[in-house]
LUMSE-635955 format. One line per 10 residues: number of its first residue (from 1); for each residue x negated, y negated, z negated of N, C-alpha, C, O. Coordinates in pm, whole numbers, always signed. Each point is the difference from the previous one (the first is absolute). Example, Ala and Ser with C-alpha at 12.3 -4.5 7.8 and 13.67 -1.06 7.14 Angstrom:
2
1) -1319,+569,-780,+89,-119,+0,-90,-120,+0,-104,+2,-66 ~ +139,-107,+138,-82,-119,-6,+77,-109,-73,-51,-111,-17
***
This chain:
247
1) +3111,-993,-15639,+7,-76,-125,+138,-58,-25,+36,-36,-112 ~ +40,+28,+219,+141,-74,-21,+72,+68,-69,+104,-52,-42 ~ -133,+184,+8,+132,+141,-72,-63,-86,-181,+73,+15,-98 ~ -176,-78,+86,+9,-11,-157,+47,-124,-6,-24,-34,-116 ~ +104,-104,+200,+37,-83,-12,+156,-9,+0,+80,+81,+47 ~ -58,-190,-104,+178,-55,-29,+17,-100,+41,-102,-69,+6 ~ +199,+22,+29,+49,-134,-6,-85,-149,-93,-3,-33,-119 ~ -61,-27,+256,-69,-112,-84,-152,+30,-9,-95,-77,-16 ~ +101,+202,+30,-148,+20,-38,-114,-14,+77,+19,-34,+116 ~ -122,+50,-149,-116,+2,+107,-124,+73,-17,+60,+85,-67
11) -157,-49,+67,-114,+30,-14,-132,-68,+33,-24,-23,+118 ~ -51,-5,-197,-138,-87,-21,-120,+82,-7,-23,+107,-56 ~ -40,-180,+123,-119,+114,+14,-94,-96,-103,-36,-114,+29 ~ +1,+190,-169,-121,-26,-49,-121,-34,+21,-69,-47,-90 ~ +25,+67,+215,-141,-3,+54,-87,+61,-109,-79,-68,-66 ~ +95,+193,+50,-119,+40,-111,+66,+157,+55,+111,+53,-4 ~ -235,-19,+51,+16,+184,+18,+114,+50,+13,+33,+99,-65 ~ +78,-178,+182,+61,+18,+58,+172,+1,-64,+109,+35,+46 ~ -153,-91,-165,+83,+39,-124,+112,-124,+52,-42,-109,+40 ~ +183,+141,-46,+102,-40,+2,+135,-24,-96,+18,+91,-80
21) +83,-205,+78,+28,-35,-117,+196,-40,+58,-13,-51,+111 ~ +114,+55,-133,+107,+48,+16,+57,-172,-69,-10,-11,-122 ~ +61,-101,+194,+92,-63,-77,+113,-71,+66,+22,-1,+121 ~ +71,-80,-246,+97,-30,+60,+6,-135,+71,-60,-82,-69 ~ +109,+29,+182,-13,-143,+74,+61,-116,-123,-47,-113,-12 ~ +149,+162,-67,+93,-102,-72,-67,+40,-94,-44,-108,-42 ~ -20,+228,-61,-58,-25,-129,-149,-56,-25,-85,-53,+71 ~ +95,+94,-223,-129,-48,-27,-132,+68,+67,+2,+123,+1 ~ -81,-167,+37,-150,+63,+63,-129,-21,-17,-28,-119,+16 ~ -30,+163,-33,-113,-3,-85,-77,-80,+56,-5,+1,+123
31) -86,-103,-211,-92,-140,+42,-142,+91,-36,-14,+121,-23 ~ -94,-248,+28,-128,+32,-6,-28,-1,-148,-114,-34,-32 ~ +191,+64,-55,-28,+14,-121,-14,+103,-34,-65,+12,-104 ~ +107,+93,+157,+25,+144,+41,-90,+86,+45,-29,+111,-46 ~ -24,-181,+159,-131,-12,+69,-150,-33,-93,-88,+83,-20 ~ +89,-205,-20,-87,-23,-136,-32,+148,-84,-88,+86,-1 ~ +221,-114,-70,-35,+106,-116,-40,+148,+13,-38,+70,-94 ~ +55,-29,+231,-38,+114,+65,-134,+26,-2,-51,+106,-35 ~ -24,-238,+84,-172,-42,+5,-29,+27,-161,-54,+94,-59 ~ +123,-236,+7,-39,+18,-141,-5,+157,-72,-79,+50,-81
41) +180,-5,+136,-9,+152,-91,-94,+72,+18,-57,+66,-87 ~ +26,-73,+231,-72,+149,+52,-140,+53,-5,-62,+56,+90 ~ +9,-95,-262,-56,+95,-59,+31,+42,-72,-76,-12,-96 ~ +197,+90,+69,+54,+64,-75,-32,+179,+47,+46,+56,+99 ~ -142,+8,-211,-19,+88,+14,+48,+154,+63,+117,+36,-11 ~ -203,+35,+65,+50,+122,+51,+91,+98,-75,-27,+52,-108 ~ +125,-35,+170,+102,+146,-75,+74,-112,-119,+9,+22,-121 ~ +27,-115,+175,+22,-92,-95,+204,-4,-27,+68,-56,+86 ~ -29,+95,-157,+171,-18,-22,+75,-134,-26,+14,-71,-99 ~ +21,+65,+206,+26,-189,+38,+182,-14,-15,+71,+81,+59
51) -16,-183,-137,+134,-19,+5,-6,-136,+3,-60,-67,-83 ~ +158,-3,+232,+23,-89,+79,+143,-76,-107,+115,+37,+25 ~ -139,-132,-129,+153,-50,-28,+1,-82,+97,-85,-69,+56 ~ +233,+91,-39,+108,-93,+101,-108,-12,+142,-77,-85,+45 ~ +131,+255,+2,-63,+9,+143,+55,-141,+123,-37,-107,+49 ~ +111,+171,-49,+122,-112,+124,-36,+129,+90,+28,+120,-10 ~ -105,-199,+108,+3,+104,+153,-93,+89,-21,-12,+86,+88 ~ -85,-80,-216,-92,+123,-19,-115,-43,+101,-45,+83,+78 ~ -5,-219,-81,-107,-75,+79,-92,+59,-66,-74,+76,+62 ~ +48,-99,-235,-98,+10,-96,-62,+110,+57,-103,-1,+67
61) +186,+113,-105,-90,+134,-36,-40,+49,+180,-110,+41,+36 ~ +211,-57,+39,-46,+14,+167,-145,-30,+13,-92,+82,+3 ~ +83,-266,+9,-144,-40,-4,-129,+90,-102,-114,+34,+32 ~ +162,-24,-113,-75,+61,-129,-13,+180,+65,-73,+81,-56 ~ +119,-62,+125,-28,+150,+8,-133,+24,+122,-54,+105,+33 ~ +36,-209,+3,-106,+2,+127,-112,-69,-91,-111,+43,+33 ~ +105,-158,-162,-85,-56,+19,-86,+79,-152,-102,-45,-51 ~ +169,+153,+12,-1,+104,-82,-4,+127,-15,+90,+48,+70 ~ -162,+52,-138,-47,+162,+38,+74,+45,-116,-8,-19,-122 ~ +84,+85,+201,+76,+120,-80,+73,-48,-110,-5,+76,-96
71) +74,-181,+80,+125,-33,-96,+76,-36,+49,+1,-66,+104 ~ +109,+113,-188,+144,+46,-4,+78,-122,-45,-31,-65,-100 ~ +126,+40,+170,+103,-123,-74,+123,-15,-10,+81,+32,+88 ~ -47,-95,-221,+173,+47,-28,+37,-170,+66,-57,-99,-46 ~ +123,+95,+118,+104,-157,+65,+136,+14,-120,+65,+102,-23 ~ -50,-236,-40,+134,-1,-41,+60,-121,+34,-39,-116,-13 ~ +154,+170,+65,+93,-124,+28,+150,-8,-9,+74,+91,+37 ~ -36,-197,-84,+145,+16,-42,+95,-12,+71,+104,+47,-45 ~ -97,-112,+177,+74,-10,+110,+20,+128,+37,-79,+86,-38 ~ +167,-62,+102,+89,+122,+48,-104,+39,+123,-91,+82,+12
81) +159,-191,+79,-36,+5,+135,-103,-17,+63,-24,+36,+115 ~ -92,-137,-246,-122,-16,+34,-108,+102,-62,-121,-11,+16 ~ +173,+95,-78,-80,+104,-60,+11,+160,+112,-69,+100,+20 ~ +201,-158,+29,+34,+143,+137,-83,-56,+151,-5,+63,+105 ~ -40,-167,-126,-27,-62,+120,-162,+14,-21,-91,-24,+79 ~ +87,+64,-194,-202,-26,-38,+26,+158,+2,-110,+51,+20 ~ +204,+44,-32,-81,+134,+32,+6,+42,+109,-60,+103,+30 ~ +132,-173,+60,-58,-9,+145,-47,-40,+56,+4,+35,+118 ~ -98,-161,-167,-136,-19,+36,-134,+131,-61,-87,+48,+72 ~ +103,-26,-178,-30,+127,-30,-24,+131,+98,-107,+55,+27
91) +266,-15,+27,-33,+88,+84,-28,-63,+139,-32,+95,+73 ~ +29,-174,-25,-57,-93,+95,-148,+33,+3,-55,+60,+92 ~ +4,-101,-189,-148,+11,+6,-61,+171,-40,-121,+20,-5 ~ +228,+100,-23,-37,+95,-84,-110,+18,-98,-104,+65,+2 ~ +198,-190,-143,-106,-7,-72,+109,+107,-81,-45,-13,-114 ~ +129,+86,+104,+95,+74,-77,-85,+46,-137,+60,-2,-107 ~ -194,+41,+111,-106,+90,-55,-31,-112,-120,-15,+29,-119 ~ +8,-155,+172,-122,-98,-111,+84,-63,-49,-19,-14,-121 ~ +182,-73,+189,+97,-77,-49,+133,+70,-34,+70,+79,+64 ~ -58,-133,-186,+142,+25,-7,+116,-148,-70,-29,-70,-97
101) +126,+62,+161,+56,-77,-46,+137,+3,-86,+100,+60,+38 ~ -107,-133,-160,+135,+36,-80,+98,-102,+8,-36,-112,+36 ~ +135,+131,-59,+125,-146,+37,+26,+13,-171,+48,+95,-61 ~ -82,-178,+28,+42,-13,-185,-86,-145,-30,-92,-53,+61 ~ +168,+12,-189,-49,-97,-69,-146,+25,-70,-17,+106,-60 ~ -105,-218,+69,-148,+28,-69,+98,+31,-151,-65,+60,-85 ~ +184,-88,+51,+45,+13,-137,+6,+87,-36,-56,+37,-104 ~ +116,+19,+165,-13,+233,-13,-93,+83,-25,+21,+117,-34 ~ -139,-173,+49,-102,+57,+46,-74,+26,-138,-104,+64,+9 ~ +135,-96,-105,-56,+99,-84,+67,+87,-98,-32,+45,-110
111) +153,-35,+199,+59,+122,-19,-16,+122,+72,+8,+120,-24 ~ -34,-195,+123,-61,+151,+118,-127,+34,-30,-22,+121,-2 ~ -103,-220,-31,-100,+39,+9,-58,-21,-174,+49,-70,-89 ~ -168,+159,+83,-30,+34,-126,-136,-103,-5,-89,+7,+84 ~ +89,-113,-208,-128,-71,-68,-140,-8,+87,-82,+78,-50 ~ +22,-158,+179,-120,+13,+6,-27,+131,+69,-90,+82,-16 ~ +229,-89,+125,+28,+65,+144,-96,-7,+147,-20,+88,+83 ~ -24,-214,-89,-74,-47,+86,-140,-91,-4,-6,-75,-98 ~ -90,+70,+177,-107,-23,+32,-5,-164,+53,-45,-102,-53 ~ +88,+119,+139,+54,-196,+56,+158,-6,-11,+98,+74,+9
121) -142,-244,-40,+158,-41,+44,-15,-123,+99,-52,-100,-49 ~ +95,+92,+194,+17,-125,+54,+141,-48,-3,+91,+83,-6 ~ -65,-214,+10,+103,-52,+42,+19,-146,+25,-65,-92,-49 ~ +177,+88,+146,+8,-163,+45,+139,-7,-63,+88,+71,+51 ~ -56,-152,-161,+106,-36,-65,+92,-86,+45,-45,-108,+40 ~ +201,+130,-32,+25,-181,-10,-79,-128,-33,-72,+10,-99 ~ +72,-97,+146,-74,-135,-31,+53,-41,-111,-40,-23,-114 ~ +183,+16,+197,+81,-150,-93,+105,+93,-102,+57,+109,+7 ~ -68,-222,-105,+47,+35,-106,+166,+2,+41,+48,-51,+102 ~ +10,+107,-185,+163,-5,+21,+65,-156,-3,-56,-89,-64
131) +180,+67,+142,+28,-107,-25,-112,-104,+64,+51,-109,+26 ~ -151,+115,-4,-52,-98,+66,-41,+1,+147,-28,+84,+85 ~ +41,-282,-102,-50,+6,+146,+112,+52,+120,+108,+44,-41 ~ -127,-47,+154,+93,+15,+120,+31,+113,+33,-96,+69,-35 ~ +186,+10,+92,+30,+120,-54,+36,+36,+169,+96,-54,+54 ~ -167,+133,+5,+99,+40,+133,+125,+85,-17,+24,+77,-92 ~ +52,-106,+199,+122,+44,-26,+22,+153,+25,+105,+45,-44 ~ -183,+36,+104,-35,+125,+1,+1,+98,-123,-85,-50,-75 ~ +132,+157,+17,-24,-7,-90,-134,+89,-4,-79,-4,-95 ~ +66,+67,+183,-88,+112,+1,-188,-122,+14,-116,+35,-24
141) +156,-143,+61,-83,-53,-17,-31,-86,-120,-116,-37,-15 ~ +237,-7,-97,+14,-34,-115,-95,+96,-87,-85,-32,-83 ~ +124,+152,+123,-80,+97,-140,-114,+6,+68,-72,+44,-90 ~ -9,-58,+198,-135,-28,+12,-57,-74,-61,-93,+26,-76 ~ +136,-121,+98,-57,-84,-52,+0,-77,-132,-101,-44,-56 ~ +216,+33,+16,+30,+10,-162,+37,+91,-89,+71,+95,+34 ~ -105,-108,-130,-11,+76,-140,+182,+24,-94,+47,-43,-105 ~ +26,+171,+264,+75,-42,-22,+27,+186,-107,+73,+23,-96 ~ -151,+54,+159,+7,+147,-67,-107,+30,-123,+10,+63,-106 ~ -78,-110,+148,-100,-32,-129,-86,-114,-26,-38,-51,+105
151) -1,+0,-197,-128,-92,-54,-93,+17,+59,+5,+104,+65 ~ -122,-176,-50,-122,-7,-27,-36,+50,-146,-112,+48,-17 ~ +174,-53,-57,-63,+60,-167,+72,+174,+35,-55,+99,-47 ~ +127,-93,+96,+53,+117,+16,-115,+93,+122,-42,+111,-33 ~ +9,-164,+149,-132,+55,+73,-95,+16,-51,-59,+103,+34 ~ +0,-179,-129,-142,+10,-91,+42,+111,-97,-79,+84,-41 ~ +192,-89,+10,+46,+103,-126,-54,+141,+78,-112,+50,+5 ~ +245,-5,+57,-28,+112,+65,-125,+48,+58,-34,+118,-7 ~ -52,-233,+78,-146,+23,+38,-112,+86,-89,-84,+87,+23 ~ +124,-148,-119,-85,+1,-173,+77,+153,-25,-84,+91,+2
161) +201,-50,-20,+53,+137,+6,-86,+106,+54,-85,+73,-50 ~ +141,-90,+185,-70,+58,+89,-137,+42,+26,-29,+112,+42 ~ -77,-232,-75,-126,+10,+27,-97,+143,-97,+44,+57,-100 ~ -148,-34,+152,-65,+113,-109,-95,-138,-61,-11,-118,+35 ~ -31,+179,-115,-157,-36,-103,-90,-93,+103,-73,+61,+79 ~ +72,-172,-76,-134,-40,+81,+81,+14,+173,-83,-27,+88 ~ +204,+57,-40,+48,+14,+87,+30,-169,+106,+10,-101,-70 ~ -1,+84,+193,-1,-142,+53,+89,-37,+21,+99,+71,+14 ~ -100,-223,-2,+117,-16,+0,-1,-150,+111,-67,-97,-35 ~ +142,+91,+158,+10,-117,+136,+107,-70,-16,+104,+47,-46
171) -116,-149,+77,+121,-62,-2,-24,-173,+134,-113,-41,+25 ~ +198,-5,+15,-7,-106,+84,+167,-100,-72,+117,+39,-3 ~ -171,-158,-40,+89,-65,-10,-32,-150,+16,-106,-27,+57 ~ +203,-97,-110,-57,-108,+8,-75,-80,-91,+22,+5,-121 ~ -76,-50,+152,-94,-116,-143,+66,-46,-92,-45,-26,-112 ~ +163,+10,+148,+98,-138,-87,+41,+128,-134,+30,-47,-109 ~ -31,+177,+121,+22,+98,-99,-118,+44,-41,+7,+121,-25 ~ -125,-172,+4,-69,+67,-59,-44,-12,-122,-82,+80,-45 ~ +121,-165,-13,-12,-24,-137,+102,+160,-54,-29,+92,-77 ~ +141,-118,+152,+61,+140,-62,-21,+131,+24,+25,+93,-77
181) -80,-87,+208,-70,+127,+42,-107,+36,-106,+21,+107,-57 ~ -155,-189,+10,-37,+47,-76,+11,-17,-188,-78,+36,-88 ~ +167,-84,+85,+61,-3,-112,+55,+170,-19,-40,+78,-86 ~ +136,-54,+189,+49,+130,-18,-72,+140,+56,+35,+116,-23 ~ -138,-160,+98,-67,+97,-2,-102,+56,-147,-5,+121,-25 ~ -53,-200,-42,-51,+21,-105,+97,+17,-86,-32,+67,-98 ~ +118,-97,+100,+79,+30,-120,+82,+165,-46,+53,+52,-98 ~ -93,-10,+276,+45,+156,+53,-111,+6,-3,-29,-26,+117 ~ -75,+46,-176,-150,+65,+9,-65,+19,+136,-83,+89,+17 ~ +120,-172,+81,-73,+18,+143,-62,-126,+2,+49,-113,+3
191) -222,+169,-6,-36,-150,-5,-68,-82,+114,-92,+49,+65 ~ +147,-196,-37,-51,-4,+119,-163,-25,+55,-70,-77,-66 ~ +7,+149,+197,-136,+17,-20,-33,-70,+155,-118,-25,+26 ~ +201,+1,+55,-5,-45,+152,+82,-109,-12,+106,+7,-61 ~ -157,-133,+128,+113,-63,+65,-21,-123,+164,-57,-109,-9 ~ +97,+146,+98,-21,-108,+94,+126,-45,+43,+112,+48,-17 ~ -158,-173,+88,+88,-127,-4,-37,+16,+152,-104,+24,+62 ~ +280,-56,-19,-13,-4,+185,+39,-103,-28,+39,-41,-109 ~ -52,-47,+282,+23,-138,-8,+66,+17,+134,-52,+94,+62 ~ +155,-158,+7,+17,-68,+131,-114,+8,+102,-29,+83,+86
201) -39,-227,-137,-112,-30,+43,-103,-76,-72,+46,-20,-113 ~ -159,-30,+123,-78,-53,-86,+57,-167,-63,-47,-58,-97 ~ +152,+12,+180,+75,-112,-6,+93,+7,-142,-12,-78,-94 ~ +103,+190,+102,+127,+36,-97,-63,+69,-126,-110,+44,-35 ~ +249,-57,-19,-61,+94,-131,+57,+120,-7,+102,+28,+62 ~ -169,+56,-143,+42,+149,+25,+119,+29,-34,+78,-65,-68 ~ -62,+193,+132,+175,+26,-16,+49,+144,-11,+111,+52,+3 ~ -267,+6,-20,+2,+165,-30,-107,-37,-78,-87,-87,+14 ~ +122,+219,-151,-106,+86,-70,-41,+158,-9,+70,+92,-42 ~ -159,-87,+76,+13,+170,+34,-118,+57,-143,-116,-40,-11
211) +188,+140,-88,-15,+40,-132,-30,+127,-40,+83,+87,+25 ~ -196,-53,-88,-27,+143,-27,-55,+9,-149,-107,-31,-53 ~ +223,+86,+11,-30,+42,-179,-18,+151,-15,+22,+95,+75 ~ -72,-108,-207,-48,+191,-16,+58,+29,-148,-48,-56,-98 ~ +145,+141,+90,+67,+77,-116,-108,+15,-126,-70,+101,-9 ~ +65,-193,-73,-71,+54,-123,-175,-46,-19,-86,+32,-83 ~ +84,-116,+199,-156,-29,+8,-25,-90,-72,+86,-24,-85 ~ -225,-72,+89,-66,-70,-100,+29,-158,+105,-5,+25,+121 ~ +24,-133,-147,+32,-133,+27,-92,+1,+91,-75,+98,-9 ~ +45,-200,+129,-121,-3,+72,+96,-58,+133,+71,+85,+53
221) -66,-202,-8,+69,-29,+95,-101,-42,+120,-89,-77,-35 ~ +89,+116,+177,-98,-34,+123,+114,-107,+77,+122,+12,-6 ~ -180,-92,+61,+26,-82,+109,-11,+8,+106,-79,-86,+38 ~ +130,+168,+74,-59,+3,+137,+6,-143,+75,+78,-93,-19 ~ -140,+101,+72,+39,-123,+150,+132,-27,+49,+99,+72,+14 ~ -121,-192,+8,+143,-20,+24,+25,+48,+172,-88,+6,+86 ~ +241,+28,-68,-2,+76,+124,+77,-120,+77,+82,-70,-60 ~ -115,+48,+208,+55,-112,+81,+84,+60,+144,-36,+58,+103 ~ +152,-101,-152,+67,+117,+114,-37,-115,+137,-66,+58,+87 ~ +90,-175,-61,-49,-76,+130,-76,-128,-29,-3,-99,-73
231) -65,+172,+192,-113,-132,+8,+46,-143,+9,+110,-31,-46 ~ -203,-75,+112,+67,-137,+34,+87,+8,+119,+108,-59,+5 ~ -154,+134,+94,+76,-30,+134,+112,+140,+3,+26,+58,+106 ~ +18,-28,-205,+138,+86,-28,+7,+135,+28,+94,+79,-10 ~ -239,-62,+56,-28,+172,+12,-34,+101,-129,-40,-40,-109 ~ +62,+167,+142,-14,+30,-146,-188,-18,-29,-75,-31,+92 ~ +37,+51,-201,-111,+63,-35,-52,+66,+23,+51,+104,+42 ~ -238,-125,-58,-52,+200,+59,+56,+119,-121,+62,+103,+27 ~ -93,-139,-133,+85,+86,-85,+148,+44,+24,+32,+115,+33 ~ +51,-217,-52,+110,+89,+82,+8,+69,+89,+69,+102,-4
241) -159,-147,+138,+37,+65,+106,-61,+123,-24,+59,+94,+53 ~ -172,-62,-125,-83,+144,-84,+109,+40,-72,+14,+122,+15 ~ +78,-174,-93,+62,+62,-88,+134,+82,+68,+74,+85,-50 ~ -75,-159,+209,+144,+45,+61,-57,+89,+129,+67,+21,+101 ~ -214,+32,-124,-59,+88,+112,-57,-118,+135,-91,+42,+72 ~ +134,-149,-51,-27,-40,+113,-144,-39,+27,-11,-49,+113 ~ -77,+55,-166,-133,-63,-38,-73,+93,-53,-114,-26,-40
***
């Protein structure tokens, strides 16, 4: 396994069907939000054509290829080095067949691809808006996390592009945006039909929303349960620990 590593790097074992994941010690790396939305997604239908905005390490569609039959997924990511580093987690795991990853802006993308291309769309967006808030000095960790290559109105845009007729649509972000999340999701005709609220713990207030709208459908919003990543005495949950195989 050391011939697919570089400088800095390491390898993480997924704990899920042996599946393995490629990152850097100094960059950005993928949290349990990642993890979440993986759960959240994975009834997303068989033979299903899946495009990952703003892969990073290509966590999304990895997880998603085990917890899913027979679909295919496009990773896009705009980083150079983190889009060459997710197709060798790729061939790491020899998913070559189901993933593919592109190094380009979600902005391009409907120049490459033609109207209602795809079946799902997941993605974990920047949080923070540009300009705000504390900024690490990294830059490769700057554009993770902020909205420094594209919007949030610009992800919903392209999503809404992309999607077919009635096609799904995932997303994981924070509460404090959701007035605009679904502001702009309806306003791109994806309407929202899922939504749960993670919390810390039953103490705090939540600090993830995990979101599932459908291209062109009729209004109708569900509430799941709220999800509790740790208990009182700081362990995770039985759900988590179900959601992370251990249980």
């Amino acid at each position: 396994m050391e011939k697919f590593l570089k400088e800095n790097e390491r390898i993480d074992d997924l704990e899920l069907d042996n599946l393995k994941i490629i990152q850097n010690k100094n960059g950005f790396c993928f949290g349990i939000d990642s993890v979440l939305l993986t759960d959240f997604a994975k009834t997303i239908r068989a033979n299903s054509s899946v495009i990952d905005l703003g892969t990073g390490t290509g966590v999304l569609p990895i997880l998603l290829s085990s917890k899913t039959k027979n679909t295919t997924f496009v990773g896009i990511e705009v980083q150079n080095d983190v889009a060459e580093m997710a197709e060798r987690s790729i061939k790491l795991n020899k998913l070559e067949d189901r993933i593919t990853i592109l190094n380009t802006n979600i902005l391009d993308l409907k120049e490459r691809y033609k109207k209602g291309n795809f079946d799902v769309i997941i993605t974990n967006p920047p949080y923070k808006k540009l300009n705000s808030g504390l900024k690490n000095e990294q830059e490769s960790k700057i554009i993770s996390r902020h909205e420094t290559t594209a919007s949030l109105d610009d992800f919903i845009d392209v999503a809404s592009y992309l999607l077919k007729d009635l096609g799904e649509f995932y997303m994981v972000h924070r509460p404090d945006r959701l007035v605009d999340i679904f502001y702009l999701m309806r306003s791109k005709k994806i309407e929202p039909k899922k939504i749960r609220f993670v919390y810390p713990n039953k103490n705090k207030n939540a600090n993830l929303i995990l979101i599932k709208g459908i291209k062109n459908a009729k209004p109708f919003l569900q509430y799941e349960n709220n999800l509790y990543i740790y208990n009182e005495d700081g362990n995770y949950t039985e759900e988590i620990l179900k959601i992370y195989n251990k249980k």
